[in-house]
N, CA, C and O atoms as a printed pandas DataFrame, in Angstrom:
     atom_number atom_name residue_name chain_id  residue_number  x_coord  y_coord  z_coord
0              1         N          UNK        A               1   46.789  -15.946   -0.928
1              2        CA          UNK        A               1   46.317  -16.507   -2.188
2              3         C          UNK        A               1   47.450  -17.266   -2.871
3              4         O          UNK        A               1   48.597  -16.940   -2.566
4              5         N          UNK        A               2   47.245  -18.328   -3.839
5              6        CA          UNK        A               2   47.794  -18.943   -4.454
6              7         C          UNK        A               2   48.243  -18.148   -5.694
7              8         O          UNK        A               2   47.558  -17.381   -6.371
8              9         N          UNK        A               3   49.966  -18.603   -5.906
9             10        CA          UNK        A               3   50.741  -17.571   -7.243
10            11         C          UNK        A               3   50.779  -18.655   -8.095
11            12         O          UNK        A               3   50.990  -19.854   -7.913
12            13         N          UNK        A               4   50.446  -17.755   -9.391
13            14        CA          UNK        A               4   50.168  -19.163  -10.455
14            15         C          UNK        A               4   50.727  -18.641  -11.787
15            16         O          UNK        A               4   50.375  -17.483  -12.011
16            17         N          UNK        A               5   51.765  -19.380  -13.040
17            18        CA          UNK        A               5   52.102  -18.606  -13.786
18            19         C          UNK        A               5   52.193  -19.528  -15.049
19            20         O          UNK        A               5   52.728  -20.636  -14.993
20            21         N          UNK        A               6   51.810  -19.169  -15.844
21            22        CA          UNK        A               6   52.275  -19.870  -16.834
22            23         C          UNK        A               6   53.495  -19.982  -17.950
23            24         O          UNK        A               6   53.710  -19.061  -18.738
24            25         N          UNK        A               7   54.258  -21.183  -17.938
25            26        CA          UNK        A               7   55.551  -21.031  -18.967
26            27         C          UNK        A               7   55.792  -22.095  -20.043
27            28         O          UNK        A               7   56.155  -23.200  -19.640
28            29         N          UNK        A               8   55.651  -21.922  -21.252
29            30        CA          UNK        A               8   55.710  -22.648  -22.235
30            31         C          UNK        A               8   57.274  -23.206  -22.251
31            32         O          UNK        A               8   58.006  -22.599  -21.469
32            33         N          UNK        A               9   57.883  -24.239  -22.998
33            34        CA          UNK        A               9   58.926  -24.650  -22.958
34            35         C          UNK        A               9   60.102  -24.036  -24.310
35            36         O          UNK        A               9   61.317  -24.152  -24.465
36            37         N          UNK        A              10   58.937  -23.326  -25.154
37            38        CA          UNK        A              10   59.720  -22.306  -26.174
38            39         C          UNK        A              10   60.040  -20.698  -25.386
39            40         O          UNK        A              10   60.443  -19.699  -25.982
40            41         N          UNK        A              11   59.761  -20.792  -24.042
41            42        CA          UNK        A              11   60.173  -19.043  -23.555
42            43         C          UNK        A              11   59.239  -18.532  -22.913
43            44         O          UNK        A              11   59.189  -18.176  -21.736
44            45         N          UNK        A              12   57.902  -18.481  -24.358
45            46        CA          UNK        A              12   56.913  -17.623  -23.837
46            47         C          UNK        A              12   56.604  -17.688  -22.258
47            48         O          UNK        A              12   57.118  -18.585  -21.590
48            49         N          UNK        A              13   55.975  -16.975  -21.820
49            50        CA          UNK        A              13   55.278  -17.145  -19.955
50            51         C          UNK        A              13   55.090  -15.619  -19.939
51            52         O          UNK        A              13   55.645  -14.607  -20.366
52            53         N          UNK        A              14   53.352  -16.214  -18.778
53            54        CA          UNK        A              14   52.468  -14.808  -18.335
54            55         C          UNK        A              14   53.532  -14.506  -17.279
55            56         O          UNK        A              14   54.488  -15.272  -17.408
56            57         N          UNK        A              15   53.694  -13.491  -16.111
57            58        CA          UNK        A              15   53.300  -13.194  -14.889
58            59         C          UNK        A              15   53.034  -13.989  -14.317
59            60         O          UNK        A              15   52.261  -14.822  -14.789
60            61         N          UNK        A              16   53.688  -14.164  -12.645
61            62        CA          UNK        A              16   52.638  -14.957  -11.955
62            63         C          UNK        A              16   52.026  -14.029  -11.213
63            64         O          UNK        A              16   52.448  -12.873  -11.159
64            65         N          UNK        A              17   51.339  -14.299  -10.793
65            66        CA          UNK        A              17   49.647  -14.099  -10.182
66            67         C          UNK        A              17   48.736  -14.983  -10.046
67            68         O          UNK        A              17   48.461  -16.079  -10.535
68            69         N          UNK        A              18   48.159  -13.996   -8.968
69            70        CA          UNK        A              18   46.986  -15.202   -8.108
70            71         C          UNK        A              18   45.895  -14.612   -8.595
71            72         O          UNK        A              18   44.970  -15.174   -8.010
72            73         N          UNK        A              19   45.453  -13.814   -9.318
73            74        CA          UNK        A              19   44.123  -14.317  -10.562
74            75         C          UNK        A              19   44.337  -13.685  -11.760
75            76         O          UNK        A              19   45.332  -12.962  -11.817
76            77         N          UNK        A              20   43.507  -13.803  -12.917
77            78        CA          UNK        A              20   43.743  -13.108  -13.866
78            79         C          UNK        A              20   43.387  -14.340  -14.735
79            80         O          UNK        A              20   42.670  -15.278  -14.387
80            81         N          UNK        A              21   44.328  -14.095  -16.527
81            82        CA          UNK        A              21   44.261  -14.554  -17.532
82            83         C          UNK        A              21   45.370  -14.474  -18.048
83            84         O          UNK        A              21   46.129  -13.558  -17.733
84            85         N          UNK        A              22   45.718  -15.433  -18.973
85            86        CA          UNK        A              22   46.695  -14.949  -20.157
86            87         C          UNK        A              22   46.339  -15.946  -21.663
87            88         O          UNK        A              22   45.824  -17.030  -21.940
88            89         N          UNK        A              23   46.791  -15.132  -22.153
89            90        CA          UNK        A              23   46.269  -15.164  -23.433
90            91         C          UNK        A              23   47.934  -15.301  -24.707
91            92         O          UNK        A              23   48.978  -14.651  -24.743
92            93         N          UNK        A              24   47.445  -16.382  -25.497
93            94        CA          UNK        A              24   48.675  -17.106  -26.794
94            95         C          UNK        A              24   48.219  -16.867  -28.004
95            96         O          UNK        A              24   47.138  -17.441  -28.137
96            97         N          UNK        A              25   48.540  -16.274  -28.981
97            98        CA          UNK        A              25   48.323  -16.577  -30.149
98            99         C          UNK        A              25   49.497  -17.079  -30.897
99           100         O          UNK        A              25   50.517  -16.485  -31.246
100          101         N          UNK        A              26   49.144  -18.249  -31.057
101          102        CA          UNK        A              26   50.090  -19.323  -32.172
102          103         C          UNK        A              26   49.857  -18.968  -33.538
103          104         O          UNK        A              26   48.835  -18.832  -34.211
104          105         N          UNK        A              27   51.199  -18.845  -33.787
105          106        CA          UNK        A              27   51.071  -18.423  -35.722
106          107         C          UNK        A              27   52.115  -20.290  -36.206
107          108         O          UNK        A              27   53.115  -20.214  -36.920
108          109         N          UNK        A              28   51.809  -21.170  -35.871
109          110        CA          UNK        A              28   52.541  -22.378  -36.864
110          111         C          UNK        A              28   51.544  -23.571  -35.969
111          112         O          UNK        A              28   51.034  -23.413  -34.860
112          113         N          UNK        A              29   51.499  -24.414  -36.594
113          114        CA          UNK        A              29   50.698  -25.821  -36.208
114          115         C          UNK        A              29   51.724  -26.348  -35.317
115          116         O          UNK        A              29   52.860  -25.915  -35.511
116          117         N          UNK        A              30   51.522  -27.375  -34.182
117          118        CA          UNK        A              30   52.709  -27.830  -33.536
118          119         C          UNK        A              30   51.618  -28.169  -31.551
119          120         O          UNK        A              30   50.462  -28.102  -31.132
120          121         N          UNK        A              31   52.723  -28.442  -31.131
121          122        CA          UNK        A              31   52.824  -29.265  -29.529
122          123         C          UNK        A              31   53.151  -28.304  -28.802
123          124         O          UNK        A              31   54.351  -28.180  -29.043
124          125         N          UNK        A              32   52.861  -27.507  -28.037
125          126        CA          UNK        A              32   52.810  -26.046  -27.107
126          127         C          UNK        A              32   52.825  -26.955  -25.478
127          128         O          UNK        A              32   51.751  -27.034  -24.882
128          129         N          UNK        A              33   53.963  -27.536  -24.914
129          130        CA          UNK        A              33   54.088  -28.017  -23.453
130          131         C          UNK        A              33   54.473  -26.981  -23.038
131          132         O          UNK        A              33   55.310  -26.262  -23.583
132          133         N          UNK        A              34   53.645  -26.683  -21.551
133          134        CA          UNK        A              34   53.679  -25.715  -20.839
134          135         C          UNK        A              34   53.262  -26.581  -19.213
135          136         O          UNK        A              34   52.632  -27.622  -19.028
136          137         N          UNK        A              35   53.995  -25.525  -18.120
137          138        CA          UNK        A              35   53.907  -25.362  -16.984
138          139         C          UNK        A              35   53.743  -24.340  -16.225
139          140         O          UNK        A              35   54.037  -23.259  -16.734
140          141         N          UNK        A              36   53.056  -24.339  -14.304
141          142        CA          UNK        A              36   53.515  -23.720  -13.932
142          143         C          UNK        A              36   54.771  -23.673  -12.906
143          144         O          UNK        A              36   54.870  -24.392  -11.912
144          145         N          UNK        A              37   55.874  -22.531  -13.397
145          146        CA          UNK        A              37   57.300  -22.848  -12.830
146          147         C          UNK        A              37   56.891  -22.879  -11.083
147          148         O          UNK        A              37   57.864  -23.182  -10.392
148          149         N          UNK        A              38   55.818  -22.655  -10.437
149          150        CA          UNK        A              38   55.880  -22.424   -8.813
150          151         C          UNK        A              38   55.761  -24.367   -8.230
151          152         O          UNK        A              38   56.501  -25.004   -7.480
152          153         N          UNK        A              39   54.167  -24.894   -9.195
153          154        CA          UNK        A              39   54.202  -26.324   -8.812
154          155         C          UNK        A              39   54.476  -27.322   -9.755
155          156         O          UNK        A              39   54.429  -28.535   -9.551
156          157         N          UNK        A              40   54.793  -26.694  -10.901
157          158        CA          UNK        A              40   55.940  -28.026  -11.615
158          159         C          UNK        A              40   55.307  -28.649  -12.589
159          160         O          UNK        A              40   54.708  -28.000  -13.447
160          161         N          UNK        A              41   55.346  -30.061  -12.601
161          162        CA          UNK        A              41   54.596  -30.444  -13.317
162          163         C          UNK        A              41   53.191  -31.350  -13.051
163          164         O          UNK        A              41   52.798  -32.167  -13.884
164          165         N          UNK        A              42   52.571  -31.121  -11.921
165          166        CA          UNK        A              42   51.720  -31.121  -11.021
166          167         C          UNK        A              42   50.617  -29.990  -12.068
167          168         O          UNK        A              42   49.450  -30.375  -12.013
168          169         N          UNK        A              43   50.776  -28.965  -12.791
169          170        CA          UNK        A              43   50.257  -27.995  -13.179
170          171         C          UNK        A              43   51.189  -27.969  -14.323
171          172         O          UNK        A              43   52.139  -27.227  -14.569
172          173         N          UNK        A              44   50.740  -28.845  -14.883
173          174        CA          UNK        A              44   51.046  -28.438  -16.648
174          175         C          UNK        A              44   50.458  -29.491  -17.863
175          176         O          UNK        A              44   49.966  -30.588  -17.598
176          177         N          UNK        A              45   50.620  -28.885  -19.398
177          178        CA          UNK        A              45   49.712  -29.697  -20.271
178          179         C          UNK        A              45   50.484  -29.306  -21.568
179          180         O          UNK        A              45   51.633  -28.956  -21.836
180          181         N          UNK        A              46   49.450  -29.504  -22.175
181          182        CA          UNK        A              46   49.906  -29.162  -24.018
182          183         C          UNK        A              46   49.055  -29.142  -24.722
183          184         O          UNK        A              46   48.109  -29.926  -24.805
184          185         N          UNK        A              47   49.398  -27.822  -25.590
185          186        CA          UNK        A              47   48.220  -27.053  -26.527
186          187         C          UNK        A              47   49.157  -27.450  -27.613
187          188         O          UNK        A              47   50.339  -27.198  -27.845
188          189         N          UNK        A              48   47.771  -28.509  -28.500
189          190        CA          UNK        A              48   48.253  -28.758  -29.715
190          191         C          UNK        A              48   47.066  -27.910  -30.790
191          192         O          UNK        A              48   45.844  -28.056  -30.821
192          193         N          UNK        A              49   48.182  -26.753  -31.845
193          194        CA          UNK        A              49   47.787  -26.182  -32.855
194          195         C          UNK        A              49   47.505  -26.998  -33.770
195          196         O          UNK        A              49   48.264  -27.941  -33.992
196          197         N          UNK        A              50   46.289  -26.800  -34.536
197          198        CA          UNK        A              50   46.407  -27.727  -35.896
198          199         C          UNK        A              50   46.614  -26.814  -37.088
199          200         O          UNK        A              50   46.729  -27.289  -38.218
């Protein structure tokens, strides 16, 4: 199976694993770029808080 993880560029990051969930709660408005560290930036985006 495929390992998959998620890592924001402020620290935060799930586990990797090949299934599941993870879950953010943002406390400030702002630009949340994130990846996953296994395929780069091939697998990544940005959660914008309003």
């Amino acid at each position: 199976m495929n390992q998959h993880n998620v890592t924001f560029d402020d620290g935060a990051k799930s586990a990797t694993q090949s299934a599941g969930t993870f879950q953010r709660a943002f406390s400030a408005a702002g630009s949340y770029s994130y990846h996953c560290t296994i395929h780069g930036t091939a697998m990544s985006g940005v959660i914008t808080v309003r």
